[in-house]
C-alpha positions in Angstrom: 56.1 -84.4 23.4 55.4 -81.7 20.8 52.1 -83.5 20.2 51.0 -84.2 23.9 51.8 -80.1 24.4 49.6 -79.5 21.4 46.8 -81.7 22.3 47.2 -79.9 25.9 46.9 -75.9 24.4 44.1 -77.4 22.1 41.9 -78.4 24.5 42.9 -75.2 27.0 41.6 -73.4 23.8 38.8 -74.7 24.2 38.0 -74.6 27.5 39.1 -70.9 27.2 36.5 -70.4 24.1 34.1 -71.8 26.1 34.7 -69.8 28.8 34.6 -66.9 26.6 31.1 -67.8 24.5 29.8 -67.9 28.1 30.5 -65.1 29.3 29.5 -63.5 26.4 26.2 -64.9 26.5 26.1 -64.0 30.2 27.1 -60.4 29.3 24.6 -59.8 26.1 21.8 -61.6 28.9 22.8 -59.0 31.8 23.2 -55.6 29.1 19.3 -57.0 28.9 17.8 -57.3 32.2 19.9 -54.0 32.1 17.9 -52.3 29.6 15.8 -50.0 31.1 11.9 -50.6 29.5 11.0 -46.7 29.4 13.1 -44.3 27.2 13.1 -40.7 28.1 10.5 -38.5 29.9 6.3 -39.3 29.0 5.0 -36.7 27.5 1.3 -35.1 29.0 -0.6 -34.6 26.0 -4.3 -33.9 24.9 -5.5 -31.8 28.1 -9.1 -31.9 28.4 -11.1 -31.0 31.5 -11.5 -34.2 32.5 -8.2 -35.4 31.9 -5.0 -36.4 29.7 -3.4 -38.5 27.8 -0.1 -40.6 28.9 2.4 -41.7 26.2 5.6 -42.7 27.0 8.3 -44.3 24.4 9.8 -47.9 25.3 12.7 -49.9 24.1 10.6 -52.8 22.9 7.2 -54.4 23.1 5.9 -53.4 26.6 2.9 -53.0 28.3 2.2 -50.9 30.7 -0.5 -48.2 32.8 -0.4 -45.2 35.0 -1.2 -44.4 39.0 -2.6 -41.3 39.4 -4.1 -38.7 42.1 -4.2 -35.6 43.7 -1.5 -36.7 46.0 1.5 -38.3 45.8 -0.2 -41.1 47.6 -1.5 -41.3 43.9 -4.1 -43.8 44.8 -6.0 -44.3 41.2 -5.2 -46.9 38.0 -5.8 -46.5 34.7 -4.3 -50.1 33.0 -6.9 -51.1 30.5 -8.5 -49.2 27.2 -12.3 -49.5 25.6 -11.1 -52.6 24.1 -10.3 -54.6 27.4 -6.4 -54.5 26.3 -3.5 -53.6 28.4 -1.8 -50.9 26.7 0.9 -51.8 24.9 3.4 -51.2 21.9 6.5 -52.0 20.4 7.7 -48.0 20.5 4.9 -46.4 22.7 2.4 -47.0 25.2 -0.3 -44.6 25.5 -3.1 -44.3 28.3 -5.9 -42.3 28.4 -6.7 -40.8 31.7 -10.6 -39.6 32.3 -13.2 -38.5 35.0 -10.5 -36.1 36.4 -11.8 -32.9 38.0 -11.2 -29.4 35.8 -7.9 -27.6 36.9 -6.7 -29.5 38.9 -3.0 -30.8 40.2 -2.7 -34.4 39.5 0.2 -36.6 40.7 1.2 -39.9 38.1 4.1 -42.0 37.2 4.2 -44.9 34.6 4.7 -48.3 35.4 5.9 -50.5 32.0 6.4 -54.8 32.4 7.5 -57.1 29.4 6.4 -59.7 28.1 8.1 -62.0 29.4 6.4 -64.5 31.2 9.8 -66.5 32.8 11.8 -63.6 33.5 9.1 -60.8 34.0 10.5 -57.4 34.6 8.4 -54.4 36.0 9.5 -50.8 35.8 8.1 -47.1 38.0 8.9 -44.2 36.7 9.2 -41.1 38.8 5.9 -39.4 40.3 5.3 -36.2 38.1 2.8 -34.0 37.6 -0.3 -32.9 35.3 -3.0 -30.1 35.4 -6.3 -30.5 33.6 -7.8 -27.4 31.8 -10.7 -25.0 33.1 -13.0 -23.2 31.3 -14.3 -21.7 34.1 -11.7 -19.7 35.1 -10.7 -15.8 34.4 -7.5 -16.3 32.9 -5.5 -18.1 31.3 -1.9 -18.4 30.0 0.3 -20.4 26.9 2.3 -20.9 24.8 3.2 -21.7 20.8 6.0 -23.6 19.0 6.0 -24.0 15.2 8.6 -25.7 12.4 11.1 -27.0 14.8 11.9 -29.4 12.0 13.8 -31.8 14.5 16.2 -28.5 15.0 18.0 -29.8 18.4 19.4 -26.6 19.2 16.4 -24.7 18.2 14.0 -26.8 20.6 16.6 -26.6 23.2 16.3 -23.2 23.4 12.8 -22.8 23.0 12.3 -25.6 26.5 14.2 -23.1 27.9 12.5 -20.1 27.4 8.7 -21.5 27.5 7.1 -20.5 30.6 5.0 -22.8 32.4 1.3 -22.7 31.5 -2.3 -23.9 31.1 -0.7 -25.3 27.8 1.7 -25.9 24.9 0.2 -26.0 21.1 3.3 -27.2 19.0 1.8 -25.7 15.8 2.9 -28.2 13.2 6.2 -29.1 11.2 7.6 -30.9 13.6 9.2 -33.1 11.1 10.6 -32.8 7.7 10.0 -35.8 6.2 9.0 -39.1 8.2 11.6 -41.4 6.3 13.6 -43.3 9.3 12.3 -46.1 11.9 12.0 -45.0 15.1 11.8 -40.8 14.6 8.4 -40.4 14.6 8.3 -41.4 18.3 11.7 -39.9 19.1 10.7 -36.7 17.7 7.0 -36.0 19.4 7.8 -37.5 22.6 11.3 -36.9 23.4 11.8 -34.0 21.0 15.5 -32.6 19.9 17.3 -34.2 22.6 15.2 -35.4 24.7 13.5 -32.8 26.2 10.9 -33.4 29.4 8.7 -30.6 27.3 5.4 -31.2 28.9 7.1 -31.1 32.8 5.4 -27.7 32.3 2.8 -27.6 30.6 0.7 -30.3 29.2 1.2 -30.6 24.7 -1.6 -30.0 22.4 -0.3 -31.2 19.4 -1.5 -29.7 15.5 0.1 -31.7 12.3 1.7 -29.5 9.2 2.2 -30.5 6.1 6.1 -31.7 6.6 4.6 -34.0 9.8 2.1 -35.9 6.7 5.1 -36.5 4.2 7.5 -39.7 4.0 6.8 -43.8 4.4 6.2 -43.2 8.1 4.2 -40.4 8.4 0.9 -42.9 8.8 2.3 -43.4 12.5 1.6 -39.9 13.5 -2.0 -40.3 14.5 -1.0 -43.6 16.4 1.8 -41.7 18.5 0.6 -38.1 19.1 -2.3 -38.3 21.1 -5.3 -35.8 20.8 -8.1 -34.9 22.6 -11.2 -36.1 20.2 -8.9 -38.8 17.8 -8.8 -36.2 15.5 -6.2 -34.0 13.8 -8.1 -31.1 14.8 -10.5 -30.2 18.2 -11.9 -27.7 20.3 -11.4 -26.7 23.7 -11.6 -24.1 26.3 -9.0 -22.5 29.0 -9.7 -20.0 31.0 -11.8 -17.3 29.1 -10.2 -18.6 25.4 -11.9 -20.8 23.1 -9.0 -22.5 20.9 -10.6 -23.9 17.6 -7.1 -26.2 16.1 -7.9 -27.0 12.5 -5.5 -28.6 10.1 -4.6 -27.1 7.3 -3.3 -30.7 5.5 -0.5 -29.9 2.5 0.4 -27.2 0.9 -0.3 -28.9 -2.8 -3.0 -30.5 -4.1 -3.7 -34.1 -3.0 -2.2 -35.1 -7.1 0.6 -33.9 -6.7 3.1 -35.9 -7.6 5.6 -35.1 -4.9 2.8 -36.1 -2.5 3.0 -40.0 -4.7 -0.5 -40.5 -3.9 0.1 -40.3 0.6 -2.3 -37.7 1.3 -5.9 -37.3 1.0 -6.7 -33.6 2.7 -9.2 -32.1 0.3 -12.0 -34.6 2.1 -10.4 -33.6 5.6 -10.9 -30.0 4.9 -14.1 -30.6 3.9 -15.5 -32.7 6.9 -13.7 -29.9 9.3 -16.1 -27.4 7.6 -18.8 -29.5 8.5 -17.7 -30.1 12.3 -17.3 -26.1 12.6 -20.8 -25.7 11.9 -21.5 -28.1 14.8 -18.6 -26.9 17.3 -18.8 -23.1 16.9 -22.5 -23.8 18.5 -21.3 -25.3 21.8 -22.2 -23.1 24.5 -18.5 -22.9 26.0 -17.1 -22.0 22.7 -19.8 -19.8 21.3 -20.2 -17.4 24.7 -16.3 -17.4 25.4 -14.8 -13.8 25.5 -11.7 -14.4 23.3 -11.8 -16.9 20.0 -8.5 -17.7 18.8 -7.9 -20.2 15.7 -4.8 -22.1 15.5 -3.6 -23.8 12.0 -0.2 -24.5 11.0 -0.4 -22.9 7.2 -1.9 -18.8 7.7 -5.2 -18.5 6.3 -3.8 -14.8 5.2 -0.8 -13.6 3.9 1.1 -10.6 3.1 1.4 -11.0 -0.5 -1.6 -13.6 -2.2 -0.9 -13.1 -5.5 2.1 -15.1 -6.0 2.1 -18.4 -7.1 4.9 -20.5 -5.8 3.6 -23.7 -6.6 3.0 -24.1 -3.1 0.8 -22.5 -0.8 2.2 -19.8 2.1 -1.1 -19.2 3.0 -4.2 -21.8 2.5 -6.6 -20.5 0.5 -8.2 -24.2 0.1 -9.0 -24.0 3.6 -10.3 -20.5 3.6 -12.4 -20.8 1.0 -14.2 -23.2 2.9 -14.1 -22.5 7.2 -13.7 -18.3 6.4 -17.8 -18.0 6.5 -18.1 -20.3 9.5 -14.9 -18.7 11.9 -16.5 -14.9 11.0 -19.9 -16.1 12.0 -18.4 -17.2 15.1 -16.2 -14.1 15.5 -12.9 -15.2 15.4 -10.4 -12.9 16.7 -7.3 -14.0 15.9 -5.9 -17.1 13.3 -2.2 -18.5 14.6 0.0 -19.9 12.4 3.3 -21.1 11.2 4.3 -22.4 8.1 6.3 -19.5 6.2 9.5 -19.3 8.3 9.0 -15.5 8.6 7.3 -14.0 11.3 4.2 -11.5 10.5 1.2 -9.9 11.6 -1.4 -9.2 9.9 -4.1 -6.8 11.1 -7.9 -7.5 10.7 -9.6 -5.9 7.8 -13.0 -5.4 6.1 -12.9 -8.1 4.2 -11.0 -10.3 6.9 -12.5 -9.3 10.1 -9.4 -10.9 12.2 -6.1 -10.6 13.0 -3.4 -13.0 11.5 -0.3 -14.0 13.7 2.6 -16.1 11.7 5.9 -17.6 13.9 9.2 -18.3 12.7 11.1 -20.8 11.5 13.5 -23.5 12.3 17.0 -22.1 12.5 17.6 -19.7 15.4 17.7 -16.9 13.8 14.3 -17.9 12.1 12.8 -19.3 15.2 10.1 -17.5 17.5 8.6 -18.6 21.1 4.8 -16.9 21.1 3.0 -16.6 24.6 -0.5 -15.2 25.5 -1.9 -14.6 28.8 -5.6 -13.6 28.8 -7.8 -12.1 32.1 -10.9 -10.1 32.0 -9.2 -7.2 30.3 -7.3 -8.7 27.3 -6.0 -11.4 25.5 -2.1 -10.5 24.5 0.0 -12.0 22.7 3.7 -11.8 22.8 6.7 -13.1 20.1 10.1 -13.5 21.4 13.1 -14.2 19.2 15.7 -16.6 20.6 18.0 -13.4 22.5 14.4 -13.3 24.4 13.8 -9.9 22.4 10.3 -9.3 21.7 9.3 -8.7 18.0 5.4 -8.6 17.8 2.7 -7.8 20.5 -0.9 -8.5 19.8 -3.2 -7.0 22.2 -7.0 -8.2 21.9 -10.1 -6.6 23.9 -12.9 -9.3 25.4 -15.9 -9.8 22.7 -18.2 -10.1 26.0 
């Protein structure tokens, strides 16, 4: 009897196991189809006048492409690249929208499939909206971020202040070190936590020298779309010409905290010879303002000092100064030192310099500029919305 009841519970045991194993599987096979394929908002970035660039994070190797048009009719694809490749990517999908018309209102969404082929799965995002950039126009207006540092409260507050505009240059240090799987397209795309940051504005996006250190850092330029496929460009909004150089480290390439990552003296050097080209280009060498941005200041307050870093890169100077005076630079923006600054033109340095703050929230600064045919100003805010610099800048022509 004792056995028959035994061999009875064993086998409801196993029945009930079973049962159990199954459902798990069934379970773990639903949280899947569950997933959602997109993560967070896509982010607008690299505004041209003829268009954008789409990039959007996903939870796994997707592929995906983007509807798009002055309507929300939308009415336009863009699902391949130069290669003949669907876009695709195991953290982000990017696509490159072009032969758009300058300012104007576009509609998109994102549409992300797997890959797979016997249980395919097909995801579209909400319809949103983009605008491209004009030249043409009288005005203009923007905004600056610098050394967020992955602060979520700080970037938080800083969404919620920004203004919409013509643009948002997020002038560098993004990071601190790029050491964990996964952050680098957390932090540019869905920054702090989780921010739609380019609902407003689309993102033109400058490296500093935290955003080239750690194992990971090589993933930047793969995630963080620009306009040319280079850490620095040219464009023009409104009656500004915005030359973005990058700066690179604030060491020398040997340094042995940099263990051999970084190669920016040749960077610097083949910027020099692109500035010679791009400050000839009739839309940037006729516009009425000229701003520079660059995440380390090309000035500083105090030069003699040797930290055994730089707060101001003299490397760079020494080799774009001559070119940015020829072209008659008004104004260099910058980041880098934590400490807000302004540093009036000179004789010898024939432009203003403009520094933003750091990080924490006491540190941190939100810099907007609108320019029309009267002036370019520019305005730093602290994070009680209290302004603490205004840089006011007549039209060269």
């Amino acid at each position: 009897m004792e056995r028959r009841h035994f061999i009875q519970l064993s086998a409801l045991g196993s029945v009930f196991g079973s049962s159990l194993a199954a459902n798990a599987k069934d379970a773990e096979k639903a949280e899947k189809q569950a997933q959602t394929l997109a993560v967070g908002h896509p982010a607008v970035m690299a505004p041209r006048e003829d268009g954008v660039e789409i990039v959007w994070r996903v939870s796994g190797l997707a592929k995906g492409y983007v509807e798009y048009g002055k309507t929300k009719d939308l009415g336009q694809v863009q699902r391949g690249d130069d290669w003949g490749i669907r876009p695709a990517g195991k953290e982000v999908i990017r696509v490159r929208l072009e032969g758009c018309e300058p300012g104007t209102e576009y509609y998109y969404r994102v549409i992300t499939e797997n890959f797979n082929h016997k249980e395919p799965k097909k995801e579209e995002g909400e319809i949103r909206r983009f605008r491209t950039l004009d030249g043409s126009k009288d005005s203009t207006n923007f905004a600056v971020w610098n050394d967020t540092h992955k602060w979520d409260e700080t970037i938080a507050k800083l969404q919620e202040m920004t203004p919409a505009g013509d643009f948002l240059l997020w002038n560098g240090d993004t990071s601190n070190d790029w050491y964990k799987e996964g952050e680098v397209a957390a932090t540019l795309i869905t920054p702090g936590k989780g921010e739609d940051f380019t609902a407003k504005h689309p993102l033109v996006f400058l490296r500093g020298n935290h955003d080239l250190r750690g194992t990971h850092a090589y993933q930047v330029e793969d995630y963080a779309a620009t306009a040319e496929g280079l850490p620095w460009c040219a464009f023009r909004s409104g009656p500004v010409a915005a030359i973005c150089l990058d700066t690179g480290e604030d060491k020398d390439d040997d340094n042995p905290y940099l263990f051999g990552r970084v190669a920016c003296e040749p960077m610097r050097q083949a910027q020099a010879e692109w500035l010679e080209k791009v400050i000839e280009r009739p839309e940037i060498k006729n516009a009425p303002y000229k701003v520079v941005f660059c995440h380390i200041p090309l000035r500083w307050i105090d030069e003699s000092t040797d930290h055994g870093y730089d707060h101001f890169s003299r490397r760079s100077r020494e080799l774009w100064n001559d070119i940015l005076v020829k072209w008659g630079v008004q104004i260099v923006v910058s980041g880098h030192t934590h400490r807000e600054a302004h540093i009036k033109a000179d004789e010898k340095f024939p432009y203003d310099q403009l520094v933003g703050g750091g990080p924490r929230m006491k540190q941190a600064r939100l810099i907007t500029a609108d320019a029309n045919k009267e002036r370019l100003q520019f305005v730093v805010k602290d994070m009680d919305g209290k302004v603490t610099q205004e840089v006011s800048l007549k039209p060269l022509v």
